[in-house]
N, C-alpha and C positions, 0 to 999 in steps of 0.2 A: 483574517483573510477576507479581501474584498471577494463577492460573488462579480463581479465584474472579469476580476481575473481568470482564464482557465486553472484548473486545477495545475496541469501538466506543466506550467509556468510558475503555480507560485514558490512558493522558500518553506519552507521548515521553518518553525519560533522554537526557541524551548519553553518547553510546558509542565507546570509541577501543580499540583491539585486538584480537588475531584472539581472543583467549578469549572475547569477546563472539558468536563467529560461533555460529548457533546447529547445533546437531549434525540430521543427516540427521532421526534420528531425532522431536525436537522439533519443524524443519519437519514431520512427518508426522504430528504434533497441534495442529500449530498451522493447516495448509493445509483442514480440514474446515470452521475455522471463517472462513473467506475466501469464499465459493461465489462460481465464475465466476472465481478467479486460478489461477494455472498456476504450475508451476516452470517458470523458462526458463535458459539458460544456465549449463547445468549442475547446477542449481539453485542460483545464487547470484543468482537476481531473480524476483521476482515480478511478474507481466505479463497486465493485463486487458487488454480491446477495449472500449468503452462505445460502444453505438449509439446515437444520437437521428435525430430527423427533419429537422434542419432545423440549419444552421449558427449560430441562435442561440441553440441550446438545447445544442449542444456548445458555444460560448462562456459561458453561464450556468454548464453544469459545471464546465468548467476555472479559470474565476473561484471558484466556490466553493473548488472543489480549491487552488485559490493561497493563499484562506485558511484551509483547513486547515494544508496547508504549513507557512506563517509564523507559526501558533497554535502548531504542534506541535516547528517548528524541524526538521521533516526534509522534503526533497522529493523530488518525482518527475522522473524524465524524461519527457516527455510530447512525442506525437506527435499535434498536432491537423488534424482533417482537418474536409471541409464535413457530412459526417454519423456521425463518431467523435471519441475520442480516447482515446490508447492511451498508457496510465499505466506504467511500470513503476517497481519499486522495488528498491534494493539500496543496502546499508549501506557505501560505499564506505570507511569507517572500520576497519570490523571486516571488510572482504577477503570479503563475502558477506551473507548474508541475517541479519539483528538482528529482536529482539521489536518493535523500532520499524517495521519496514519491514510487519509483519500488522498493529499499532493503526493504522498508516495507510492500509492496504487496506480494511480494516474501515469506517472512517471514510468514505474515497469510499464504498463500497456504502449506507455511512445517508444519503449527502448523497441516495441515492435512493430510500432507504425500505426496503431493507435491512438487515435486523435482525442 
């Protein structure tokens, strides 16, 4: 992925091996431009919370998020509740966190107008 491009723009590759995983370091230019995701586990996942008001507006997200998903070819685990839904990602391919796993965080955050 070029740094030239937004996150929020680019594509999904497919990705298979640990030289894909990306180094501490690289998560630590790539996690600024994510606002509101976290390292989790050890830092091999990236993990928001997304509030809404109302259990139809976390099913509107989560749909949309299904088809970013199936656009993008990579997905999330997701934990849907009556006023969240808690996304995380990791590149089960590459044994950690891939450039695929921030275009897809990126992409949830525009599904809300997050640049």
């Amino acid at each position: 992925m070029s740094d030239l491009i937004p996150l929020a723009q680019a594509h999904c590759v497919p990705l298979r091996g640990s030289e894909h995983r990306l180094s501490p370091a690289r998560i630590a230019e790539l996690l600024p431009q994510v606002p509101g995701w976290e390292l989790a586990e050890e830092g091999h996942a990236l993990l928001r919370t997304f509030p809404f008001e109302n259990y139809y507006e976390t099913m509107a997200f989560v749909n949309a998020l299904a088809f970013v998903a199936h656009a993008e070819d990579h997905h999330p685990d997701l934990g849907v509740h009556y006023n969240r839904a808690v996304v995380r990602y990791s590149t089960h391919d590459v044994g950690g966190l891939s450039e695929n796993d921030f275009i897809c965080a990126a992409k949830a955050g525009a599904l809300l107008g997050e640049a």
